[in-house]
Each structure stands twice: as C-alpha cells, then as structure tokens.
TIFI-494076 format. One line per 3 residues: number of its first residue (from 0); for each residue x, y, z of N, C-alpha, C, O. Coordinates in pm, 1 decimal, padded with zeros to 6 digits. Atoms other than C-alpha are relative to their C-alpha. Example, Ala and Ser with C-alpha at 12.3 -4.5 7.8 and 13.67 -1.06 7.14 Angstrom:
# residues 2
0 = 00089.0,-00119.0,00000.0,01230.0,-00450.0,00780.0,00090.0,00120.0,00000.0,00193.6,00118.1,00066.5 | -00082.0,-00119.0,-00006.0,01367.0,-00106.0,00714.0,-00077.0,00109.0,00073.0,-00026.1,00219.8,00089.9 .
This chain:
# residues 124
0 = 00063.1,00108.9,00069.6,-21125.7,-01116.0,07033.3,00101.5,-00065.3,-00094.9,00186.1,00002.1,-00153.7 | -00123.0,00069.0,00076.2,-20909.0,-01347.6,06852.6,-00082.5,-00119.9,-00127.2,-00153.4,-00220.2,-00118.7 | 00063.4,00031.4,00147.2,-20997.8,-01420.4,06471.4,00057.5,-00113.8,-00011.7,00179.6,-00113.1,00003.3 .
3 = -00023.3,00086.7,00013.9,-20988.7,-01760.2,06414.3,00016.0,-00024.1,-00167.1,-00060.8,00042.9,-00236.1 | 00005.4,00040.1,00168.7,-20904.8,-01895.2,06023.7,-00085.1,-00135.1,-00004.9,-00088.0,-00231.2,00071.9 | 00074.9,00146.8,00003.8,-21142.8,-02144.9,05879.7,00114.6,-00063.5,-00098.7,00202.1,-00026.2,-00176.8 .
6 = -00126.8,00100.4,00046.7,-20972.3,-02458.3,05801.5,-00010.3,-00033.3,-00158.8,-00119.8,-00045.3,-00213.7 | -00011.3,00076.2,00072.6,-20845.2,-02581.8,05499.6,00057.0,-00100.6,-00052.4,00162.2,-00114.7,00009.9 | -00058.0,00160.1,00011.4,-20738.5,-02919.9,05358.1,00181.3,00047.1,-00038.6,00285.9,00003.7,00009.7 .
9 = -00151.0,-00052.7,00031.0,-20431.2,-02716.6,05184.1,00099.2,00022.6,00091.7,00218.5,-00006.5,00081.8 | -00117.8,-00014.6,-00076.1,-20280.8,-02617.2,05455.7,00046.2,-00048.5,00124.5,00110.3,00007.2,00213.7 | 00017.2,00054.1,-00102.6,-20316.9,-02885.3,05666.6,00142.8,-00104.4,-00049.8,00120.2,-00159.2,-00157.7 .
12 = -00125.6,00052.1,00027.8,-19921.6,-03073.4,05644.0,-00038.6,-00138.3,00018.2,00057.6,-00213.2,00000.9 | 00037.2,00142.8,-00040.1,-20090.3,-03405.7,05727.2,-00032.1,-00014.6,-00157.9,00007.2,-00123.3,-00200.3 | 00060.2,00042.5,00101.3,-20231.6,-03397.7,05389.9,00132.0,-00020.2,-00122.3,00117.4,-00056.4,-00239.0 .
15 = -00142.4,-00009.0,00065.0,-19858.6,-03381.2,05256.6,00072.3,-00153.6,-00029.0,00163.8,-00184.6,-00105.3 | -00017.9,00163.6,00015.1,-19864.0,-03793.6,05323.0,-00050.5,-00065.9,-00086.1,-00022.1,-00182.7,-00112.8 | 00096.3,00088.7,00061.6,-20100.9,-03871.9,05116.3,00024.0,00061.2,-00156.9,-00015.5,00002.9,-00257.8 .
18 = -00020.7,-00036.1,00158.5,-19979.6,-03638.4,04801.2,00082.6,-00044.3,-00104.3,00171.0,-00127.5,-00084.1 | -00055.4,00123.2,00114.9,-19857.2,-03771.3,04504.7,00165.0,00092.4,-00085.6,00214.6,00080.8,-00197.6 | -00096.7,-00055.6,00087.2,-19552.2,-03525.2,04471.6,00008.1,00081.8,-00058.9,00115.8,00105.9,-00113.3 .
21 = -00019.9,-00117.2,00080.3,-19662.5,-03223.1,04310.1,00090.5,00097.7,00023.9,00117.1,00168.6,-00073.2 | -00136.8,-00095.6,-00014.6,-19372.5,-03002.7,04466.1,00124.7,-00037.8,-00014.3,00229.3,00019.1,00017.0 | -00137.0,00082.5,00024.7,-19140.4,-03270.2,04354.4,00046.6,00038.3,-00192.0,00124.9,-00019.3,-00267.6 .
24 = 00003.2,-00052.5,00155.1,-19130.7,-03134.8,03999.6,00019.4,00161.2,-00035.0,-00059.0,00252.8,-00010.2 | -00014.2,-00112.4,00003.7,-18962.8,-02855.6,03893.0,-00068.6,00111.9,-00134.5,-00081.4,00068.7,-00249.0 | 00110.3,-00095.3,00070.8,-19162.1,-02572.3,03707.7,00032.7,00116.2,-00013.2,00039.7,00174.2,00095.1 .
27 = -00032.0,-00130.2,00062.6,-19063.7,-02238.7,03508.3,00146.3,00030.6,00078.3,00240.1,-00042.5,00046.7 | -00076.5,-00074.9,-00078.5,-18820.1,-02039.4,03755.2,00009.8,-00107.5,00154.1,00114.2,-00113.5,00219.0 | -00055.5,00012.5,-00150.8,-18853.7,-02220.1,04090.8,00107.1,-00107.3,-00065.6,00115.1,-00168.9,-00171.8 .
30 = -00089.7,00141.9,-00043.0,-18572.1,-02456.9,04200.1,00006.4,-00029.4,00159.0,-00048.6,00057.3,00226.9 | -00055.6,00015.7,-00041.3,-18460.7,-02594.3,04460.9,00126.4,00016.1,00088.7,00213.2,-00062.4,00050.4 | -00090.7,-00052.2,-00022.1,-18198.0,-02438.9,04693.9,00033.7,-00190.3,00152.2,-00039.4,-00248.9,00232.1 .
33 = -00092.4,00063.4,-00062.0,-17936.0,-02706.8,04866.4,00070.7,00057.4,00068.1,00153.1,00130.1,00012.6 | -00126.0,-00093.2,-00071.0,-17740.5,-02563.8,05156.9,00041.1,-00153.8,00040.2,-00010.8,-00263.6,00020.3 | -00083.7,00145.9,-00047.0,-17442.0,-02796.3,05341.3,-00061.5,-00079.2,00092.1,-00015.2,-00192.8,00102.2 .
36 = 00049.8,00110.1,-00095.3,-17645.2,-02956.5,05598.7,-00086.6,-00065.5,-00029.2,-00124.4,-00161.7,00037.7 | 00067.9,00121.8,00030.6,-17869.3,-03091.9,05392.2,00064.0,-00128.0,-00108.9,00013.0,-00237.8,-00131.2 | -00129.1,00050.8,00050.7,-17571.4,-03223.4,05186.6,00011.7,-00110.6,00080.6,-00023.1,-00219.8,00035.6 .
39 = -00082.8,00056.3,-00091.0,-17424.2,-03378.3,05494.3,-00131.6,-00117.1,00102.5,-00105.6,-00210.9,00177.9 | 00110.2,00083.5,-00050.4,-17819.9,-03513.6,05601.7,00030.8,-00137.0,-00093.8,00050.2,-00255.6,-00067.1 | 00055.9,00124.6,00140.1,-17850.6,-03698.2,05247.5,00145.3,-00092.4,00017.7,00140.4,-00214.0,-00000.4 .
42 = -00107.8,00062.9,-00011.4,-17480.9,-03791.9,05309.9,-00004.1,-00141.4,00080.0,00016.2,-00257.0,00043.1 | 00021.0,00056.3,-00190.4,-17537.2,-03938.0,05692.3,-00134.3,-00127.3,-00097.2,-00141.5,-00248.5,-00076.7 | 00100.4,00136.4,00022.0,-17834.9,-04142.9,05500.8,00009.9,-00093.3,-00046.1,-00039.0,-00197.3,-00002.1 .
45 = -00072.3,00090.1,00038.3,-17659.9,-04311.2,05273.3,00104.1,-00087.1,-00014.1,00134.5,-00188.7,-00076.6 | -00165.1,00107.2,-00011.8,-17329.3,-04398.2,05384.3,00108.2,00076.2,-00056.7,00225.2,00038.1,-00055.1 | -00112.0,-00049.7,00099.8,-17151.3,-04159.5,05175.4,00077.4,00149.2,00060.4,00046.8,00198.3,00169.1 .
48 = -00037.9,-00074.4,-00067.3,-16943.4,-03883.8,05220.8,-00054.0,00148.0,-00110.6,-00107.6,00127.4,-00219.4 | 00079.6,-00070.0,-00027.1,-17053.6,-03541.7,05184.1,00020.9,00041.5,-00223.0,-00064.9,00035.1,-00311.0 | -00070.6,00045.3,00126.5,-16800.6,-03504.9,04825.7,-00069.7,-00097.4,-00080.8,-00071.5,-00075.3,-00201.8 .
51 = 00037.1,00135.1,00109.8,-16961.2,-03833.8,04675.7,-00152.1,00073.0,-00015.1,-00176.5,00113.4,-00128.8 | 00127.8,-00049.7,-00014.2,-17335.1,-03692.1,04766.3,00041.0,00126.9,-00105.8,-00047.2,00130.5,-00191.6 | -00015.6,-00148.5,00099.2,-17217.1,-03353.2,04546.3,-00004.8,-00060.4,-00116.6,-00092.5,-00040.2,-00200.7 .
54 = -00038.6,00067.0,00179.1,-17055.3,-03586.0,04235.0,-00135.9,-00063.2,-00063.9,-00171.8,-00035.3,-00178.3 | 00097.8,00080.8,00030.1,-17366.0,-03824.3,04233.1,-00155.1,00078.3,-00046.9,-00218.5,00056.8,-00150.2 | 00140.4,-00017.9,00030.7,-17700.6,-03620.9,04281.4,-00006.5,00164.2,-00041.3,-00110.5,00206.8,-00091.5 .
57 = 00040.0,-00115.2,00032.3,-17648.6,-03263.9,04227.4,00074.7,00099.4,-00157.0,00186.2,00109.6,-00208.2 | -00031.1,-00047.2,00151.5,-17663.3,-03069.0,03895.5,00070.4,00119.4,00019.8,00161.2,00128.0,-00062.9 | -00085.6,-00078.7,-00008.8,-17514.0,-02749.7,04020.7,00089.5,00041.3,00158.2,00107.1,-00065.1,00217.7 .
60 = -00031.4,00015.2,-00132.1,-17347.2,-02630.5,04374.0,-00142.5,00037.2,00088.9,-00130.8,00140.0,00155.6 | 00109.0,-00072.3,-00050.2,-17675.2,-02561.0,04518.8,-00109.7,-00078.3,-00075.5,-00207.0,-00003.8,-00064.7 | 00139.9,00108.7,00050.0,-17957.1,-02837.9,04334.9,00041.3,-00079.7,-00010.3,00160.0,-00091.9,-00040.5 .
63 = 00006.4,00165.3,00068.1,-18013.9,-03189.4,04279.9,-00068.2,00018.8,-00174.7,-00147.3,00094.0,-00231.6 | -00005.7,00056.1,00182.3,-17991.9,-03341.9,03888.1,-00157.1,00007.2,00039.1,-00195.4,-00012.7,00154.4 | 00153.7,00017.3,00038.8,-18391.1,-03321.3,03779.4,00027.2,-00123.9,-00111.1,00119.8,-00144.9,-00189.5 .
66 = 00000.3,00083.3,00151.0,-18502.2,-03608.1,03551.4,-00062.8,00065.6,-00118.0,-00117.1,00167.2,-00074.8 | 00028.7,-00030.5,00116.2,-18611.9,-03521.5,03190.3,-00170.9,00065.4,-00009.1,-00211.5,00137.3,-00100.4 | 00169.4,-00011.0,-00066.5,-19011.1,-03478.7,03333.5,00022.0,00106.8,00089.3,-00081.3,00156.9,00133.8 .
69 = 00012.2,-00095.0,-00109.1,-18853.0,-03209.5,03585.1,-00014.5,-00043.2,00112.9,00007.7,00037.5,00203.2 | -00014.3,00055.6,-00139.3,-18890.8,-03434.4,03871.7,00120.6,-00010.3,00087.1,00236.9,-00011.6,00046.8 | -00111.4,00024.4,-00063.5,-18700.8,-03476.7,04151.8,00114.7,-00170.2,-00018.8,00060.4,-00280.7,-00016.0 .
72 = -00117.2,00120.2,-00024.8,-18405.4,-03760.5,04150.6,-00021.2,-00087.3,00114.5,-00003.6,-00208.8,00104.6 | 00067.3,00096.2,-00103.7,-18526.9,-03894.1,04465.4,-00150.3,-00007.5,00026.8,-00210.9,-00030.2,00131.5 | 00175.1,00040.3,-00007.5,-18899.6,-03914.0,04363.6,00010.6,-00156.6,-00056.8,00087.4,-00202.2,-00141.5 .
75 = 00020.6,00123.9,00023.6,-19013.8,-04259.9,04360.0,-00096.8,00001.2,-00090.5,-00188.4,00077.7,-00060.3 | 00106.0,00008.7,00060.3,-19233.1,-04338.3,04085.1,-00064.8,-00205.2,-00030.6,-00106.4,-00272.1,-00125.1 | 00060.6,00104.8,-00006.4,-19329.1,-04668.7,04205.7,-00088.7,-00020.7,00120.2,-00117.9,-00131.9,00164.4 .
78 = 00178.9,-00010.7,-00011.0,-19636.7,-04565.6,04385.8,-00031.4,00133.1,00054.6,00045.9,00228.8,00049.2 | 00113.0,-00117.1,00081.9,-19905.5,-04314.1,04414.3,00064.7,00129.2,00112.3,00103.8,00239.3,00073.4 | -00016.6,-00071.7,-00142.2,-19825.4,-04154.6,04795.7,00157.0,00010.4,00071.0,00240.7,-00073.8,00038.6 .
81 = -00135.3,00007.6,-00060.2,-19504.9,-04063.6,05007.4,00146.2,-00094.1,-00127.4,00216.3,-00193.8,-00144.6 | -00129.8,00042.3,00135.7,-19268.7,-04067.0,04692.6,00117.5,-00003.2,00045.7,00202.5,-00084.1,00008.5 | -00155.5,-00056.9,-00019.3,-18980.6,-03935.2,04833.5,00093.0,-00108.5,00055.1,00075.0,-00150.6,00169.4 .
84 = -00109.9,00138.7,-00002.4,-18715.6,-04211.8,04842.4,00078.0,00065.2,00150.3,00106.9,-00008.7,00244.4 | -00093.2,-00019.0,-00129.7,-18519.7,-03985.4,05122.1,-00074.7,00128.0,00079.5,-00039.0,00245.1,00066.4 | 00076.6,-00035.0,00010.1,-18810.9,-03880.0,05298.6,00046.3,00041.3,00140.0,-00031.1,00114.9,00201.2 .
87 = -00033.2,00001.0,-00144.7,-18636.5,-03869.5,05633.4,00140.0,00108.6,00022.4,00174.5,00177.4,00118.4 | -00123.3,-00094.4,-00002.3,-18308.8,-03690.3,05509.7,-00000.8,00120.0,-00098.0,00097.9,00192.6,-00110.0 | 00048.1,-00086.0,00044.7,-18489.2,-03463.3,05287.2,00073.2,00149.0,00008.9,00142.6,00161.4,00109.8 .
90 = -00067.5,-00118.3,00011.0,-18351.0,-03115.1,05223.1,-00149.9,00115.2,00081.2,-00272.6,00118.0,00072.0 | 00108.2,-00091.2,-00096.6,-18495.6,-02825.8,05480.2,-00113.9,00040.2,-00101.5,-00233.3,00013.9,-00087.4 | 00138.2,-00041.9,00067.2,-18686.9,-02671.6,05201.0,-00120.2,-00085.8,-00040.8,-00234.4,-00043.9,-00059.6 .
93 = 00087.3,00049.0,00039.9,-18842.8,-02958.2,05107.2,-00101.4,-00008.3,00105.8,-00217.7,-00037.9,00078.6 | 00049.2,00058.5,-00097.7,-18948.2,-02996.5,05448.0,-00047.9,00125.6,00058.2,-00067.7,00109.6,00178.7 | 00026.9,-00094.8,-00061.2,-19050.0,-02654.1,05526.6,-00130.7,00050.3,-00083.2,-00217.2,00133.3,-00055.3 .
96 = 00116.5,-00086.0,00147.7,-19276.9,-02600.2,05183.7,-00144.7,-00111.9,00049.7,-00155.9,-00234.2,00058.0 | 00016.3,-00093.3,00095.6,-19552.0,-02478.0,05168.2,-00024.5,00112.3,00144.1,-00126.8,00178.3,00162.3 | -00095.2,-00129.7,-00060.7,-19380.6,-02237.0,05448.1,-00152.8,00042.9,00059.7,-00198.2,00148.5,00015.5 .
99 = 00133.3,-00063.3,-00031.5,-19749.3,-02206.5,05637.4,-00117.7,00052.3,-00064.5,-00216.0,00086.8,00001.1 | 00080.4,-00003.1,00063.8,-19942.9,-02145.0,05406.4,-00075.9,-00093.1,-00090.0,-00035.9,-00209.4,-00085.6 | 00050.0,00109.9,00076.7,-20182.5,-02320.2,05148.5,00075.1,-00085.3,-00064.6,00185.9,-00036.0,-00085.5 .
102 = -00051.9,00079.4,00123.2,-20065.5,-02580.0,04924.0,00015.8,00089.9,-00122.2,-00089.3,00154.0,-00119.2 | 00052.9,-00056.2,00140.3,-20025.3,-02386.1,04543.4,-00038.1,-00099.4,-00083.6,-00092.6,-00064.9,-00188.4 | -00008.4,00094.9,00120.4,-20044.0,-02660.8,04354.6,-00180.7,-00062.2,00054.1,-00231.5,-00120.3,-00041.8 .
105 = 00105.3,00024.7,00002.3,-20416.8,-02745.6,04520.1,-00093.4,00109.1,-00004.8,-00212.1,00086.7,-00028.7 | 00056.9,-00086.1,00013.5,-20507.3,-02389.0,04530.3,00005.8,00103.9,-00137.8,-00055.7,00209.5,-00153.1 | 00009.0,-00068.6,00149.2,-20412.1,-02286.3,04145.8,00003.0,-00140.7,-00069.4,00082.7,-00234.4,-00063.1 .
108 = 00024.9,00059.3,00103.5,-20558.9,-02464.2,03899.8,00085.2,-00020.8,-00124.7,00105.2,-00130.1,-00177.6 | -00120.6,-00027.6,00080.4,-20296.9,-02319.1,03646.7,00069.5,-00122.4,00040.2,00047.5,-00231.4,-00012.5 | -00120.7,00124.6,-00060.6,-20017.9,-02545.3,03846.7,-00001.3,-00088.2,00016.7,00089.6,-00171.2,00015.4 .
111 = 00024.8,00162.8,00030.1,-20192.1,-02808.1,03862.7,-00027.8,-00054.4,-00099.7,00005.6,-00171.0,-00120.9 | 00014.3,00088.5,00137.3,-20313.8,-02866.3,03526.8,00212.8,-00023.6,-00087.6,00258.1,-00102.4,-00170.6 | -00150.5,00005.8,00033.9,-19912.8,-02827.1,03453.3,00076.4,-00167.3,00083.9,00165.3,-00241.8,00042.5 .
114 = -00143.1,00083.1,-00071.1,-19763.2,-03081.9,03713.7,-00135.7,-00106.0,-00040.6,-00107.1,-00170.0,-00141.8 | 00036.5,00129.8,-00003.9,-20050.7,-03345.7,03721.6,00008.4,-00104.1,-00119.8,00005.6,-00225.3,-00098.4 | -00011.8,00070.6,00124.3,-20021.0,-03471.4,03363.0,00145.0,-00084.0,-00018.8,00171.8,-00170.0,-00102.6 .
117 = -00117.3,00043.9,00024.0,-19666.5,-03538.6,03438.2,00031.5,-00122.8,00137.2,00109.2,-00217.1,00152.1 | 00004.7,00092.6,-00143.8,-19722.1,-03704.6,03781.9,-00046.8,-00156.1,-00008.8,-00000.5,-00256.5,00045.4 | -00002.7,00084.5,00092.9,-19939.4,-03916.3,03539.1,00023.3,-00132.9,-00050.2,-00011.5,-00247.9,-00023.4 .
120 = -00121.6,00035.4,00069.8,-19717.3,-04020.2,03330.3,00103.2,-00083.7,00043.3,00146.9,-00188.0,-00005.5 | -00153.4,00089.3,-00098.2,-19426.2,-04124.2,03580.9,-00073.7,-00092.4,00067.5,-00006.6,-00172.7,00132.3 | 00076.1,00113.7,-00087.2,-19695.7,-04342.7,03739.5,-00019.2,-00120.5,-00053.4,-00030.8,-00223.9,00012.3 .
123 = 00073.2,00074.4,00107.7,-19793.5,-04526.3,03422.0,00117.5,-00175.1,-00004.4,00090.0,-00266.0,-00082.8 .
C-alpha cells in the first residue's frame, strides 16, 4: 500500500512565484553558501567575468554583500512577487530551498513574524 502525503500549499514550489522573498533575507546563523558555478552563472548573466562578479557582489569568498535589512543584493524591492533581479542565474541553493520540504517561513510563525516586517518595509 503506498501512503500518500496530503498536500500542502508550503511545499508546493509553484507557490515560490508568487512569494514576496522571505528566503531572500538573511536571519540569525543561516547564510548563504556561493560555490564557483554559481559565480560563473551570475557571471555568464551579466557580461562580466567571473573576478569582477567576486569584487562587485560578494561580501566574503563564499556570500553575496546583504543590504542593511539583511536582504539579498539582488532582491528587487520594486514589487510585491518574483523579486529576484537574477532569477534565472540564481545560485543552486537558492534554487534548491526549501530542499523538499515545507516552506519555514509559512510553517513557523516565529520566522515569519521576523522577516515579514522587513519585507514591509523594503516595499514601502
């Protein structure tokens, strides 16, 4: 017999179009991990070479600069849905989270009363 899961909206990746960015904001301990091919993606998107992509967007060898709010550097905050300015050359993790499972940020309340006030904010 084969146990089926009942569905939910969280962990449905379609619903990842329509969110306003809450995993674009960095929070306590997580970051962000940058390996070279997504270096050499963001590179390939812009024209640049892989060197200029290091000097320009990333704060250490391994993250992109956050703005002052903890957001990402390539979050758009000129509108509500599909923020991500490089949404196509995106870094694997961004593009792999939330790794099969639920959303956290719609399934803890905690995390969300944390990121949405700031999501907010950058909207205003």
């Amino acid at each position: 017999m084969i146990r089926q899961e009942s569905y939910c909206l969280s962990r449905n990746k379609t619903f990842c179009s329509f969110c306003p960015g809450f995993c674009c904001y960095k929070t306590g301990s997580a970051s962000l991990y940058i390996m070279a091919s997504d270096i050499n993606r963001i590179a390939r998107h812009f024209g640049l070479t892989d060197g200029e992509v290091r000097k320009r967007f990333m704060a250490s060898r391994s993250t992109f600069k956050t703005r002052s709010d903890g957001s990402c550097i390539f979050l758009s905050n000129d509108r509500l849905c599909r923020r991500c300015s490089i949404h196509a050359a995106r870094p694997a993790q961004c593009r792999d989270f939330p790794y099969d499972r639920s959303c956290p940020y719609l399934e803890n309340e905690d995390l969300l009363a944390v990121i949405q006030p700031k999501i907010e904010r950058a909207l205003l």
